[in-house]
C-alpha positions as CSV (number, residue, x, y, z in Angstrom):
1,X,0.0,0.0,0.0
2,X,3.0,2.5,1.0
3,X,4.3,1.7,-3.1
4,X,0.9,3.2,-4.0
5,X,1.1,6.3,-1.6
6,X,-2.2,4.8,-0.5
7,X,-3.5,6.6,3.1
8,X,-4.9,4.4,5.6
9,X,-7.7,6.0,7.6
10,X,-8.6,2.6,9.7
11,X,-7.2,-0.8,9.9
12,X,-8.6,-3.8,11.8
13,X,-6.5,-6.5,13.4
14,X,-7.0,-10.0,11.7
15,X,-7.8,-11.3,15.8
16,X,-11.2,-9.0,14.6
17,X,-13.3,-11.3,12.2
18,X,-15.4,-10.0,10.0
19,X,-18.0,-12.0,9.1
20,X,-21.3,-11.6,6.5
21,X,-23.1,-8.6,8.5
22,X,-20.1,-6.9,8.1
23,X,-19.8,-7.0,4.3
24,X,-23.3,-6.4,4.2
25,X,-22.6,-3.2,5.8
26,X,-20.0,-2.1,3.8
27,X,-21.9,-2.4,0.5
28,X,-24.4,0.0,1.7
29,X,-22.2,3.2,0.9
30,X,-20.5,1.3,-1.9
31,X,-21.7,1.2,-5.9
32,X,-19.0,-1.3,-6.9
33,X,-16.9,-4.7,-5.3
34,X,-13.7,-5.8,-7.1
35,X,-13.3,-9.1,-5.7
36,X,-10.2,-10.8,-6.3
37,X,-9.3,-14.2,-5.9
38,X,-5.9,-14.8,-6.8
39,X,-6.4,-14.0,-10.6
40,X,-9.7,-14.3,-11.0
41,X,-11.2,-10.8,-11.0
42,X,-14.9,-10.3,-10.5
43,X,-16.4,-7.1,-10.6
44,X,-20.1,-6.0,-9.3
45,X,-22.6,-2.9,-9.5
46,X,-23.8,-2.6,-6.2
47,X,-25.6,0.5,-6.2
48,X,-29.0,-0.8,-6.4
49,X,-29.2,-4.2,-5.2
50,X,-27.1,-6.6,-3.2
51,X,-26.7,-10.7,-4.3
52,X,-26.1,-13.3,-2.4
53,X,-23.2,-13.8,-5.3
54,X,-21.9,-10.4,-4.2
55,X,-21.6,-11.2,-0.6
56,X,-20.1,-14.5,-1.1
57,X,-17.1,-13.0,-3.3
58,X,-16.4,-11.3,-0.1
59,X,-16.0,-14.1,2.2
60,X,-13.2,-16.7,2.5
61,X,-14.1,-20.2,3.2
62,X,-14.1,-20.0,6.7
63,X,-17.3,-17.2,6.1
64,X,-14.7,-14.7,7.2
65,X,-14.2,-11.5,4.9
66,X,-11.3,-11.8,2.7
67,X,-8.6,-9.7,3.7
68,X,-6.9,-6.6,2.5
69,X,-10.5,-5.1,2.6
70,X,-10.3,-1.4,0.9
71,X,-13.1,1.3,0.5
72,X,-11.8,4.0,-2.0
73,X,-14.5,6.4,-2.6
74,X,-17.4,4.2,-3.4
75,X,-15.7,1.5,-4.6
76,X,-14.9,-1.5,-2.1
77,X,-11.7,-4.0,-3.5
78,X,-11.8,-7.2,-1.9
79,X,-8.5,-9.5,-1.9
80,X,-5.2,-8.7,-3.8
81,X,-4.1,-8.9,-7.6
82,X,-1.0,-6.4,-8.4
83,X,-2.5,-5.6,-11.9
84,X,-5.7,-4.3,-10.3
85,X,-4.3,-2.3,-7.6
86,X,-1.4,-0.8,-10.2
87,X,-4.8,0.0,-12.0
88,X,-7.2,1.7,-9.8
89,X,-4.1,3.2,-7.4
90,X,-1.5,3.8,-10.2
């Protein structure tokens, strides 16, 4: 994140689960999800309506939320992939 000159305004511990009501919450003031999953890259409108396919691209196996979580703007980026944060964070 320090590469990207990328700010952190609040970062939670990984002992602090996350768990579904949590990315629930988080979509509410979001209008897109970047999920990644290694390369796999899913992207999602969220501004009118949440999915059950959009919640579970946020959540691990465990039913935990994938971590790095990042809100920028209204856009939430769930997981890592290089080539998307060089994209959205330059």
């Amino acid at each position: 994140m320090e590469d990207s000159k990328i700010t952190i305004a609040e970062k939670i511990p990984a002992s602090r689960k996350l768990q579904e009501s949590d990315s629930r919450a988080l979509l509410k003031s979001a209008s897109k999800l970047i999920a990644l999953k290694g390369k796999k890259v899913s992207e999602f409108s969220v501004a009118k309506n949440v999915s059950e396919e959009v919640v579970a691209a946020m959540l691990g196996p465990t039913g935990n939320m994938r971590a790095p979580t990042l809100k920028v703007g209204k856009t939430l980026i769930v997981g890592f992939n290089q080539e998307i944060f060089q994209r959205e964070f330059g």
